[in-house]
Steps between C-alpha positions, in 0.01 A plus 500: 500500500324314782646397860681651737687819405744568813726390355804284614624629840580182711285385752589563878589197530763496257640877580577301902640248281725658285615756788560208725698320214707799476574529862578124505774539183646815610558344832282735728340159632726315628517093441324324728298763586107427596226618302122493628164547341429736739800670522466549087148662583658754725779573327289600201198556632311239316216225597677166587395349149705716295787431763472115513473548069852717489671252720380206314665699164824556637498089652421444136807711384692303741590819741335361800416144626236402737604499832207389792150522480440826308852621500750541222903564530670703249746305266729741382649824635717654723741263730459609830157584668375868493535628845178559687333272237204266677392214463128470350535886356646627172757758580371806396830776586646575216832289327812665550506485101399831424407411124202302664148706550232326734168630357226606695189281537306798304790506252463114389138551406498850355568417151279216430199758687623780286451343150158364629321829550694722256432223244110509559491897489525495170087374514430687819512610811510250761476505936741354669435323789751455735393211696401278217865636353657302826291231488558447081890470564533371827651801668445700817265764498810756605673336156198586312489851628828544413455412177211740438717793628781383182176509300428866635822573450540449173164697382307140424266533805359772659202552777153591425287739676429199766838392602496184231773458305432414113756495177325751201455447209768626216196677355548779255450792803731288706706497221563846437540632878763237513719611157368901587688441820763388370574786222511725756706313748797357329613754248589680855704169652654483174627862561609409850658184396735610193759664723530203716496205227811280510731545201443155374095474517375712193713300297408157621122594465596623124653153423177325660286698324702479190544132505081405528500731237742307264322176582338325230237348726247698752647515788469324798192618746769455744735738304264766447454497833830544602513798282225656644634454880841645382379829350184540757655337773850474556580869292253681665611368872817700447290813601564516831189596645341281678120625551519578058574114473239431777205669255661365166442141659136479530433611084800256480219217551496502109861371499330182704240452269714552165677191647184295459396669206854432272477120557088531360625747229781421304322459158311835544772687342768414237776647667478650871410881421633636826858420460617779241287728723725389788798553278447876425450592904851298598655655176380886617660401833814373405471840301479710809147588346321445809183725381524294170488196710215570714283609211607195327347288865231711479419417143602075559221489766237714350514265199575208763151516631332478147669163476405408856184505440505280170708221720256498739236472256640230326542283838158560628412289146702232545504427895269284744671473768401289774304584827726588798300474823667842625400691221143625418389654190379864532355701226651791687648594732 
């Protein structure tokens, strides 16, 4: 399938939108209160187009109104002013409404950069350059760098010899460092978690598991997902040791990837193989048969990376996705 495969992450300007729309309806910008180009730029740490594009969004939404020149005043909200709000500047302290989270500049972009490269590793390895990254999305260069560490973070980009940063490719030696990593890493969280798991969490996994199971249609890519965070994820950060969940996050990059590869995928096999194999290691712990369990992990991901590999494959045939001026092909790395 030809065009762009990264997917459908919203565009910066639309991730100021929506969190400004959410700040305007939950009242953490008060009525009456000025909004600026510029002051949208620095909040977010965005170019002025994306800015003068998010206000224009929320004027058509009817949450603002032009007020002056280049400025717009919020229509709904709070009552009363925020204190130490000014005029010309979007308050950036956060609203006394805890439920409310004020995203970092980095934050905003991450996802949409995320499913660009991991999308595109599926054909190769690619460079990223960070000042053509900025440029691309209209962000800072201290945004961009920001977003590369998130990258580094999660195992999708590392450094080369030189200092550059590039994304590899999910070739098959990639592959199987990642998953051989990973067999020899979690069976031990797993062990480390059991003792600490709340009472009700083995049995809500069961029932998720259970219930795609029971489903007459494939499931969802965004369900299989979620089943894959729970066990991998969410389980295994029971263990209580920090630096073990430290190294389990970098061969975790596959869980990043398999989030691409599900939506790409869902035809490849009649009914999602991995979910019984989930089944027997949350049975063996609900058991108390934690070595049961952990060979039962060990077995999921050994077969796991088998399948990887015949995801990726099928992607690589069906993909062209377009040029991104921040990304350059390498034939390695």
């Amino acid at each position: 399938m030809a065009g762009n495969a990264s997917g459908i992450a919203p565009k910066l300007y639309q991730r100021a939108r929506d969190a400004l729309a959410s700040e305007i309806a939950a009242g953490a910008l008060a009525a009456d209160a000025r909004l600026t180009e510029s002051g949208v730029a620095a909040r977010f740490g965005i170019s002025r187009a994306p800015a003068r594009q998010a206000l224009a969004e929320l004027e058509r939404l009817g949450l603002v109104r032009k007020a002056g020149a280049r400025g717009y005043a919020v229509v709904a909200g709070d009552l009363s002013p925020k204190p130490g709000s000014c005029a010309g500047q979007v308050d950036t302290q956060p609203a006394a409404d805890p439920r409310i989270h004020f995203l970092a500049s980095w934050e905003l972009l991450y996802p949409q950069i995320e499913i660009e490269i991991v999308s595109r590793t599926s054909l190769a390895s690619w460079r990223i350059n960070e000042a053509m990254l900025a440029k691309h999305h209209g962000v800072s260069r201290t945004v961009a760098r920001d977003v590369v560490a998130r990258l580094q973070q999660r195992g999708i980009a590392r450094k080369d010899d030189r200092g550059r940063w590039y994304a590899p490719a999910l070739a098959a030696k990639h592959i199987d460092e990642l998953y051989e990593l990973r067999w020899v890493l979690e069976p031990l969280a797993l062990e480390k978690a059991l003792p600490r798991l709340p009472k009700a969490l083995l049995p809500r996994l069961r029932r998720n598991v259970e219930s795609a199971i029971a489903s007459a249609a494939p499931a969802e890519a965004e369900t299989l997902d979620a089943l894959e965070q729970e066990l991998h994820v969410e389980l295994l950060g029971y263990c209580g040791n920090d630096s073990l969940m430290r190294a389990i996050s970098l061969p975790q990059a596959l869980l990043v990837a398999h989030h691409f590869l599900y939506r790409w995928t869902s035809e490849l096999f009649d009914t999602e193989p991995f979910l019984p194999e989930h089944l027997e290691v949350i049975d063996r712990l609900i058991a108390g048969d934690v070595d049961g369990a952990k060979d039962a992990l060990v077995r999921h991901l050994q077969i796991s990376r088998e399948r990887a590999m015949r995801r990726i494959h099928a992607v690589a045939r069906v993909i062209s996705p377009d040029a991104l001026p921040y990304l350059e092909r390498l034939d390695a790395p």
